[in-house]
C-alpha positions in Angstrom: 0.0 0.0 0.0 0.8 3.4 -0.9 0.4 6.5 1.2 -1.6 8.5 -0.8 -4.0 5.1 -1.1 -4.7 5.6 2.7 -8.1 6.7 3.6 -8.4 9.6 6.4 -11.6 10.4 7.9 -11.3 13.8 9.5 -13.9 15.1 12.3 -14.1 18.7 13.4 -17.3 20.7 13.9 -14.9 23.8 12.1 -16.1 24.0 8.5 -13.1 26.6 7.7 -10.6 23.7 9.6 -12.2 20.7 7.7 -11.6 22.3 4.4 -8.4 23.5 5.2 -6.6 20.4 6.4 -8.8 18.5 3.5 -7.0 20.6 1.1 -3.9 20.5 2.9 -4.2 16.4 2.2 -5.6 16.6 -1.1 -2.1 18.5 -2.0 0.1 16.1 -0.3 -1.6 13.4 -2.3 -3.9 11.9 -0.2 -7.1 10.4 -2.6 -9.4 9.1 -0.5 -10.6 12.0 2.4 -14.3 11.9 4.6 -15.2 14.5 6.6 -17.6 14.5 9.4 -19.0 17.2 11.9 -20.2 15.4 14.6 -20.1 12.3 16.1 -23.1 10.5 14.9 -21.6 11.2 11.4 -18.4 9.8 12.0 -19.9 6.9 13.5 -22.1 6.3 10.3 -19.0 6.7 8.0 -16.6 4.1 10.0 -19.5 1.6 9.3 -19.6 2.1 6.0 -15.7 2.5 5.1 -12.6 1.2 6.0 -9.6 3.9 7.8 -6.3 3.8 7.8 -6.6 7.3 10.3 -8.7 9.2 11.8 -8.0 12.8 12.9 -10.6 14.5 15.5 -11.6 17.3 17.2 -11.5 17.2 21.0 -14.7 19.3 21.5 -18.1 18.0 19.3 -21.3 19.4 19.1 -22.3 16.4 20.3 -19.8 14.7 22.2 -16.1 14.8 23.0 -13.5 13.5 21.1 -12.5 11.0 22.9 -15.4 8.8 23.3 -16.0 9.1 19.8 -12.2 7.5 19.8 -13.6 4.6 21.5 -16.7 4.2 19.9 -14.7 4.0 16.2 -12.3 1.5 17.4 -14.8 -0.7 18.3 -16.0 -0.1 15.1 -13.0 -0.7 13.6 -11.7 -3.9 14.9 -9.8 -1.6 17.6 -6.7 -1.1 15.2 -7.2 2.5 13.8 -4.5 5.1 14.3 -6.0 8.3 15.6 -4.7 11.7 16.0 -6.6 14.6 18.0 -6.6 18.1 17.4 -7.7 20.1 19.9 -7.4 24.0 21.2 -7.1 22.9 24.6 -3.8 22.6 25.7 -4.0 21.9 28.8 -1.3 19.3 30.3 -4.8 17.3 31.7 -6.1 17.2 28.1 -3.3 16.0 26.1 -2.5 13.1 28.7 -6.1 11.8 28.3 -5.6 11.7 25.1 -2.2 10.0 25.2 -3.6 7.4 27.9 -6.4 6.3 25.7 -4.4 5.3 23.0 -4.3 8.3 20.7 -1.2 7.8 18.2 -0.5 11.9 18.5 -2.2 14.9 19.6 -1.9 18.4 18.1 -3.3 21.3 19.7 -4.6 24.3 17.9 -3.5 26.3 16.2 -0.9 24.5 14.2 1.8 24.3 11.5 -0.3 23.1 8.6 2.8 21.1 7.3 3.6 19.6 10.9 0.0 18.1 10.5 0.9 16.6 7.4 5.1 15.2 8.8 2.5 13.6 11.4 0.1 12.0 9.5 2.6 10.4 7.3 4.5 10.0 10.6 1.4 7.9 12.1 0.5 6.3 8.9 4.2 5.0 8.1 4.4 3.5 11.4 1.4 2.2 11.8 1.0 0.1 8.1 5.1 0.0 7.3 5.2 1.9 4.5 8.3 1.8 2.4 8.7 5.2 1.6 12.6 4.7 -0.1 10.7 6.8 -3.4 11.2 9.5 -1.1 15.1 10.1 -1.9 16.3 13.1 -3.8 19.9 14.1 -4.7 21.0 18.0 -4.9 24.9 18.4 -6.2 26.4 16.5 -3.4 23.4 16.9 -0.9 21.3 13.8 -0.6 17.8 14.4 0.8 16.2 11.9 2.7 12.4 12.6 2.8 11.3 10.0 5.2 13.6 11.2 7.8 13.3 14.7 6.7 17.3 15.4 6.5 19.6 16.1 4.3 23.1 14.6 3.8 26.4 16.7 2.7 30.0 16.0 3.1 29.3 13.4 6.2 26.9 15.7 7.8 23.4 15.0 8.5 21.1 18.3 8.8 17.6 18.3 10.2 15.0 19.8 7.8 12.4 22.1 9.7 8.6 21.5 8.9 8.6 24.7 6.4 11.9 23.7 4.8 10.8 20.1 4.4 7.7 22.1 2.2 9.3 24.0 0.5 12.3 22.2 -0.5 9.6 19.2 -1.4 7.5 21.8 -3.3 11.0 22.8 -5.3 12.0 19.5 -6.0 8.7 18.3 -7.2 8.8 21.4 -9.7 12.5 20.8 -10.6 14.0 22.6 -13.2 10.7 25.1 -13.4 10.7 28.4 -12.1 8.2 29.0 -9.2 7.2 32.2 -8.4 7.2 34.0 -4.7 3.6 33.5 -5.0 3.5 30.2 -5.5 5.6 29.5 -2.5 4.4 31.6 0.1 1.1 29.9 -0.8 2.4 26.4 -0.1 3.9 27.5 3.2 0.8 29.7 4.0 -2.4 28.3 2.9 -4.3 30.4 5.3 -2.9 33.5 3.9 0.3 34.2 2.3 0.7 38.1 1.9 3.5 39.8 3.8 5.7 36.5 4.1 7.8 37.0 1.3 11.0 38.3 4.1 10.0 34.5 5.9 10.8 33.0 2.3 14.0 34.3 2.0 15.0 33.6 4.9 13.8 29.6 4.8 15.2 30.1 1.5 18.9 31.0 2.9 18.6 28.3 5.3 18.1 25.8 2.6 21.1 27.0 0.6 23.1 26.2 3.7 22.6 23.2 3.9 22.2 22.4 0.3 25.3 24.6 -1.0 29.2 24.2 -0.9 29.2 28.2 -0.9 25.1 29.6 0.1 26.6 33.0 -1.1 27.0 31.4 -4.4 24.1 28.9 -4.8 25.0 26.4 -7.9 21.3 24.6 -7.5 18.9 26.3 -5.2 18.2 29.3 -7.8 17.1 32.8 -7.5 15.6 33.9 -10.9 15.3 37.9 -10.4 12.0 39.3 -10.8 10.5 36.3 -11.4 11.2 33.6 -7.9 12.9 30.4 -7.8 14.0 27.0 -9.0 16.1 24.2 -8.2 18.6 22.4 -10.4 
């Protein structure tokens, strides 16, 4: 099985929430997305369909997310991975959620692309899903995407959340000039203007860890007046 042939039901009583982190999904690849409001919703869908995750709101119109957690399972044969999301984040909150045998919690608000390293976190754990397609090599820097590092010289650098995006947004578009637009869009779904000083900066970053000389970038372009590509 392939990630993006794992089905994820997502439960949040957040309309704006449930078609952003549906979106978010869609993007990263993800085919097969349900979305419920409530409870009795969700119910109904996990006895109709087959998940490989579910990711749900703490606080339901009617009931809380963790009894709807053990309701599904049962459901479910008892094996489906869940994550929570919740604004409360409270130290009380998160343990319950951890004691019942939630596979992560995330409070609110979030990275949108740390949801997404956790879901393929969760689901590559979960169903061991060989994820070596997800090498890429740079010059002399070999990226890892699994791991979400990069390898240079005998060095081993931690990507962050937005630099695993964007670097994975380059790649994908390699050789192809992407605009400014394009990529504060991908880090900021919710709203990009204003962030184009936070995308030259990730951008630097990158080349340090990508280039022999960042001051002279050979593959991580800058295309003046129109944004960047890599090569």
């Amino acid at each position: 099985m392939k990630l993006c042939e794992c089905r994820i039901l997502l439960v949040d009583d957040e309309a704006a929430l449930l078609d952003m982190v549906g979106n978010l999904l869609s993007k990263e690849g993800y085919q097969y997305i349900d979305m419920a409001a409530d409870c009795s919703s969700a119910v109904k869908l996990t006895m109709e369909k087959e998940y490989h995750l579910a990711i749900l709101d703490v606080m339901l119109p009617d009931g809380d997310g963790f009894a709807l957690f053990e309701r599904i399972r049962k459901v479910s044969g008892g094996g489906l991975p869940v994550i929570f999301l919740s604004a409360r984040d409270e130290d009380q909150a998160r343990l319950r959620g951890l004691s019942v045998g939630a596979d992560d919690y995330v409070t609110k608000p979030f990275l949108p692309e740390e949801l997404m390293l956790r879901v393929r976190a969760v689901l590559k754990r979960t169903y061991q899903i060989d994820d070596t397609a997800g090498t890429d090599r740079i010059g002399k820097a070999l990226i890892d995407w699994g791991a979400g590092t990069i390898s240079a010289d005998g060095e081993d650098y931690a990507l962050t959340a937005k630099e695993y995006v964007l670097l994975r947004k380059l790649c994908e578009n390699r050789g192809r000039i992407l605009s400014i637009n394009i990529l504060c869009d991908t880090l900021w779904p919710d709203g990009s203007y204003g962030y184009e000083n936070s995308l030259m900066v990730h951008i630097r970053h990158l080349r340090e860890k990508l280039e022999d000389n960042p001051s002279k970038p050979e593959h991580l372009l800058t295309v003046r007046g129109l944004g960047y590509k890599i090569i």
